[in-house]
N, C-alpha and C positions, 0 to 999 in steps of 0.2 A: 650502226645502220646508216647507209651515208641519205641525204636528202631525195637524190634520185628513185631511193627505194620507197623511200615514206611517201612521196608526190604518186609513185605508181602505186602504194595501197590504198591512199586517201582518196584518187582518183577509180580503182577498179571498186573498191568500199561505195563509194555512189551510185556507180552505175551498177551494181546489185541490189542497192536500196531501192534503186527506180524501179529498175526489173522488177523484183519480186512486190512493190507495192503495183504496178503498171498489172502486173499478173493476178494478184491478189484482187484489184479490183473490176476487171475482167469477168473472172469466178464470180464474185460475189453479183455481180449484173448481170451474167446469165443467170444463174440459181436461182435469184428473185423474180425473174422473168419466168421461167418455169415453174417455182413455184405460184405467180401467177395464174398461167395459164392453167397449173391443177387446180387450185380454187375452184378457178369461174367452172372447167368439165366438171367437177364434184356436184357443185350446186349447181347447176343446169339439170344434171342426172339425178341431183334428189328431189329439185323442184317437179321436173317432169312425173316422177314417178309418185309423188303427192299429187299431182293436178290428175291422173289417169286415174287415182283410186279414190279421189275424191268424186269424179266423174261417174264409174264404174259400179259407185253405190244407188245409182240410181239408172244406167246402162252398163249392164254387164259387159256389152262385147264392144265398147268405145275404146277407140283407139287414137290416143293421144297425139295431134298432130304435129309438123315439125315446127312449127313459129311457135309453141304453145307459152316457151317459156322465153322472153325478152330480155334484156340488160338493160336497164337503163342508163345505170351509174356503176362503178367498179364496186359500191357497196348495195346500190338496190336494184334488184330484179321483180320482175312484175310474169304472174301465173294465170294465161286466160283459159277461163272454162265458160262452160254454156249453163250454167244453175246456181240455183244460193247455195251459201258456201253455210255449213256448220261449224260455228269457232270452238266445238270441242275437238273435233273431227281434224279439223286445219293444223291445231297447236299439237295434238297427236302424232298425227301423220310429221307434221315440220321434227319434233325430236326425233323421231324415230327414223325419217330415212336421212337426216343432217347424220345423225349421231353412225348410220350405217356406212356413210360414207368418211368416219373420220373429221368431221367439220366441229367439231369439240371448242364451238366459240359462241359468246352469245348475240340473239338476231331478236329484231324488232318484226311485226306483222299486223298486218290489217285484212282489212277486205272491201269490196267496194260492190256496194248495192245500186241495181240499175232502178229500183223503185224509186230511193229517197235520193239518188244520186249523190251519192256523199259515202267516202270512206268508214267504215262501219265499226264496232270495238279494235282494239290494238293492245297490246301487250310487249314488254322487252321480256326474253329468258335468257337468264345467264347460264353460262354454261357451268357454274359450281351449284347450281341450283339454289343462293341464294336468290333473295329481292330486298332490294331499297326502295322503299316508299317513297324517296325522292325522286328516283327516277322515273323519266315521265317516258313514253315512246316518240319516236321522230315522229312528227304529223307528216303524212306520207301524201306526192301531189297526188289531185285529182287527173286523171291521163283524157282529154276529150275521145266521144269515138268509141269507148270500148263496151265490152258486154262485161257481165261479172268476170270481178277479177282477183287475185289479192296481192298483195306486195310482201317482201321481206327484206332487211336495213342490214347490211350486218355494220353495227359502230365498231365495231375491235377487229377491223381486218386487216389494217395495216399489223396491229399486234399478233396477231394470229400466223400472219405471213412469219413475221421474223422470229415469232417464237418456233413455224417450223426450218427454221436457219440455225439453229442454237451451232449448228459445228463448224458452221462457216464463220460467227460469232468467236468461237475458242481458235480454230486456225489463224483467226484475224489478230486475236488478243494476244497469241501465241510469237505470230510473226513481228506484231508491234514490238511486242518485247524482246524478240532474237534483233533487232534494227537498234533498238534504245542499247542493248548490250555491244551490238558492232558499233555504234557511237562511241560509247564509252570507252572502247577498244583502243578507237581510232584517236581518239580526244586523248587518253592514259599516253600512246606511244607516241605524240606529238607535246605532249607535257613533258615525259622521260626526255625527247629530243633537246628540249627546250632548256631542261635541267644542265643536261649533260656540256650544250654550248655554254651554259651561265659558268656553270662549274668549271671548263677548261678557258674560258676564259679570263678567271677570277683567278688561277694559278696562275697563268700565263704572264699578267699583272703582275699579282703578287712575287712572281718570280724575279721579274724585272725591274718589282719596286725595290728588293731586296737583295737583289744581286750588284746592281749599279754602286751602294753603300760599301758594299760587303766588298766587293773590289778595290774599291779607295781605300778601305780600310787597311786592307791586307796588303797593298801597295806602300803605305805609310808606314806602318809595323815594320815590313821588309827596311827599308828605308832606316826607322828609327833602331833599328839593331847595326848597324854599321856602328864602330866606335869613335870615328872621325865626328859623328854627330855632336859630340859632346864639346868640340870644340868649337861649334857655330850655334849658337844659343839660340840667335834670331831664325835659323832653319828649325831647328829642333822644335821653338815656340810651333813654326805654322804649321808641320807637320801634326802636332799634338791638336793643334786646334783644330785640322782637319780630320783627324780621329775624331775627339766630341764634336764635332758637327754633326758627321755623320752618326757617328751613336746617336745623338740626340733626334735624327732623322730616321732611324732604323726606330725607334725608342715611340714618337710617333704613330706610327704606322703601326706597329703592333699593339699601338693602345685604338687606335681608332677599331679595329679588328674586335677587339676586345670587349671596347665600349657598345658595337651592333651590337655582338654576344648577349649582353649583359641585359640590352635594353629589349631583347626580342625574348627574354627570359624573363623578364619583370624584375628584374635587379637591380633594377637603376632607381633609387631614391631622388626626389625631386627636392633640392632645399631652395626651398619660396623664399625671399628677400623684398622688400619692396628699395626699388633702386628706380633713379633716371635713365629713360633710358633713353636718352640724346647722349648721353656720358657713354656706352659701353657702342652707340654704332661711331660716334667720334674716334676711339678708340683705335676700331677697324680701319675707319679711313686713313688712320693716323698711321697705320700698318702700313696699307694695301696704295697709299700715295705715289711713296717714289717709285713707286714699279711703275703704276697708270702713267708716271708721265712720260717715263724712260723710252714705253711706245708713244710719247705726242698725244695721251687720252686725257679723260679729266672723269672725277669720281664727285659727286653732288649729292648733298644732304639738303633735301626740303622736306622742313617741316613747321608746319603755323606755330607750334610752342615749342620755346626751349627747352621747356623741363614737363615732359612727359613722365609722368609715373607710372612706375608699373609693380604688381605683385607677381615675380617668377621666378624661376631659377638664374641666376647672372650669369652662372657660369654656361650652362647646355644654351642658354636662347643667345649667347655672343656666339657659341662655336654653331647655331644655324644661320645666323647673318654672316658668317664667316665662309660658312661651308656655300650659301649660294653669290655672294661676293666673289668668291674664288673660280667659280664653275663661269662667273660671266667673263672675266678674266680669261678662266684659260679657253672657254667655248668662241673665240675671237677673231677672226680672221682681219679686224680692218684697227683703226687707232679704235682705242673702247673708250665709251663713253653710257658711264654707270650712273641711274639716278637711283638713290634711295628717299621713298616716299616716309615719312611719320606720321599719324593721325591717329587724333582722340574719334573712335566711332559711339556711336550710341550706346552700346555693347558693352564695348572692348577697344583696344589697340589694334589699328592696321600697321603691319609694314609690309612697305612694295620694294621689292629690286627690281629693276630696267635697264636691260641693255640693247647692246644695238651690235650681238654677235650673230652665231650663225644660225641659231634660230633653231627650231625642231620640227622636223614633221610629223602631219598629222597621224600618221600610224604607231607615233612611237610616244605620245604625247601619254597613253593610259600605262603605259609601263615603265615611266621615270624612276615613280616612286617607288618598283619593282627593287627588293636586295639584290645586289650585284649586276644588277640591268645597265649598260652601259650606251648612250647610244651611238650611234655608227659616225664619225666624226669626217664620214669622207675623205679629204685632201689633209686634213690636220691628221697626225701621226705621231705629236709629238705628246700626246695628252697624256697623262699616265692616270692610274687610279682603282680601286679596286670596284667603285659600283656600288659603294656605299652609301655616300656622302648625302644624297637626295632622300633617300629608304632614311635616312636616322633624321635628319627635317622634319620629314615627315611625322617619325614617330616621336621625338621632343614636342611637334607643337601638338601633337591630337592627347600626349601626356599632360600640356598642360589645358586640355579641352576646348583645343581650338583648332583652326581646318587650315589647308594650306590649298589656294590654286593658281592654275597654272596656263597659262596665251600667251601661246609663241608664233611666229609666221616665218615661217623658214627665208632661210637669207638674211630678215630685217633684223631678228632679235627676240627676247623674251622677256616675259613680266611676271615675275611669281609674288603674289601675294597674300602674307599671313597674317591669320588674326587669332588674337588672344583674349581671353575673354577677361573681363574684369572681376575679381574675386569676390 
């Protein structure tokens, strides 16, 4: 699937998420909205019809006017009549036309006496027909102005609304979940993509590491089969020696392969030694010299003590000062100029590499230590490698229970710095 296509499903993948959440939420704002406004018609329609038979028991042919029933609040409505109100009578009437209307939720009530001028008994009913002793009723205001009157609370109406929502609730839960699986989709076939460039381009390498060798080789062979060879000792010598070079460089490289293998499998045995380790980066340098100068660079060891000790493996922790030594090297576009830090921390042991190559940017800075991750080296083309080399750093120092980080600024240079803990 080439990128073009992935960009148009990652892109048309959004703008369906939108949509249908854009829509989704839509629905759910009107729905609540009408199921508002049934609420309030329900209870206006059962209030009313409580307040006329409340009325009616003491004027038969009273006819309930239109103000009779008020809103005050989205949860209190207030019921005016013209006589005292009967709190058996009220709480009656309240269950029985709430309940005829489907309002199957529990409501607080009072009553308000024009005598004593003060709101009069009150009660909560739940709509499961318990009661908690704890709970007390809303003190309901006093309203200036009015004749008898009485109120009702509903406290669970927000609850009430959205328990009658439950479907827009499961469509919503439903759809959340069809979005989280198109994520997933979307995320799996851009990992697949991601795999697939690692992969062809870790052949592509490895092809190249391997073929360059393999052609010398075969070029030399050819060569060393002439029988005239045997007459020139000193050709035959360099021919032979560039055979085991190269072997020895094919030989390499299928160990490094070998050794990720091993160590991403847990097969790599750590043998702990306690060593100097000014001795084994001395070593490197003692390596890595005559190349630094050949470009006009210089490579620098500061460290406050000479003899640094350390409890770790000699062998994996030279080939990670080796492996990032190498990468400032080849990551280089100007004379290089390599400092290597040593220090006693509190801890453990720091070591710092610094260079002053091409530096990394920030988008590429979390996937170094990525296996086979290579990063993109611009104008340099001569870099070879298989994408390893950072991924097993990594995994040597966090074996030996220590971290490795990494500040670079693209163009100036990089700073990796590891630390080991002390045993």
């Amino acid at each position: 699937m080439s990128n073009r296509n992935i960009r148009v499903i990652f892109v048309l993948a959004v703008l369906a998420s939108v949509l249908m959440m854009a829509t989704q939420y839509l629905w759910v704002k009107k729905a609540y909205t009408l199921a508002e406004n049934d609420f309030e018609r329900k209870v206006k329609y059962a209030l009313r019809d409580v307040g006329e038979n409340l009325m009616r028991s003491n004027y038969p042919t009273y006819v309930a006017p239109a103000d009779m029933v008020k809103k005050i609040t989205n949860e209190y409505y207030i019921v005016k009549v013209g006589d005292k109100i009967s709190y058996v009578s009220l709480k009656e009437l309240l269950k029985r036309e709430l309940k005829a209307q489907d309002l199957n939720t529990d409501f607080e009530f009072g009553a308000y006496d024009c005598e004593s001028e003060n709101m009069k008994y009150g009660e909560r009913v739940n709509a499961d027909s318990t009661k908690d002793e704890n709970e007390k009723p809303t003190e309901f205001p006093k309203l200036k102005d009015e004749n008898y009157y009485f109120g009702i609370n509903f406290p669970k109406r927000e609850s009430f609304l959205s328990g009658e929502l439950w479907y827009l609730k499961m469509s919503t839960s439903i759809l959340i979940g069809l979005l989280a699986l198109m994520a997933y989709i979307v995320f799996f076939i851009f990992k697949q993509r991601r795999l697939q460039e690692i992969q062809k381009d870790f052949v592509n390498n490895m092809t190249h590491e391997f073929k360059t060798p393999l052609s010398t080789i075969q070029i030399a062979s050819e060569v060393l089969k002439n029988p005239n060879i045997a007459n020139n000792p000193q050709r035959l010598l360099n021919y032979a020696t560039i055979i085991g070079n190269e072997t020895t460089h094919l030989t390499g490289q299928v160990e490094r392969v070998l050794q990720m293998a091993n160590t991403e499998k847990g097969e790599v045995i750590l043998k702990k030694s306690s060593f100097i380790l000014n001795d084994i980066v001395n070593e490197i340098v003692t390596k890595y010299r005559p190349f630094v100068r050949s470009k006009e660079g210089d490579i620098i060891i500061n460290a406050i003590n000479e003899d640094i000790a350390i409890f770790a493996d000699r062998l994996h922790l030279k080939n990670v000062v080796s492996n990032l030594v190498d990468n400032a090297l080849k990551y280089c576009d100007k004379d290089p100029h390599i400092i290597i830090t040593l220090a006693e921390v509190a801890k453990g042991i720091e070591i710092c590499i610094k260079d002053n190559g091409i530096g990394i940017k920030k988008e590429h800075l979390k996937n170094i230590f990525d296996k086979f991750y290579r990063v993109p080296t611009g104008d340099i083309h001569d870099v070879k490698g298989f994408g390893l080399g950072l991924s097993y750093v990594r995994l040597i120092t966090k074996r030996h229970g220590g971290e490795i980080k990494c500040v670079s600024e693209f163009g100036k240079g990089t700073e990796f710095t590891i630390f080991i803990p002390k045993s």
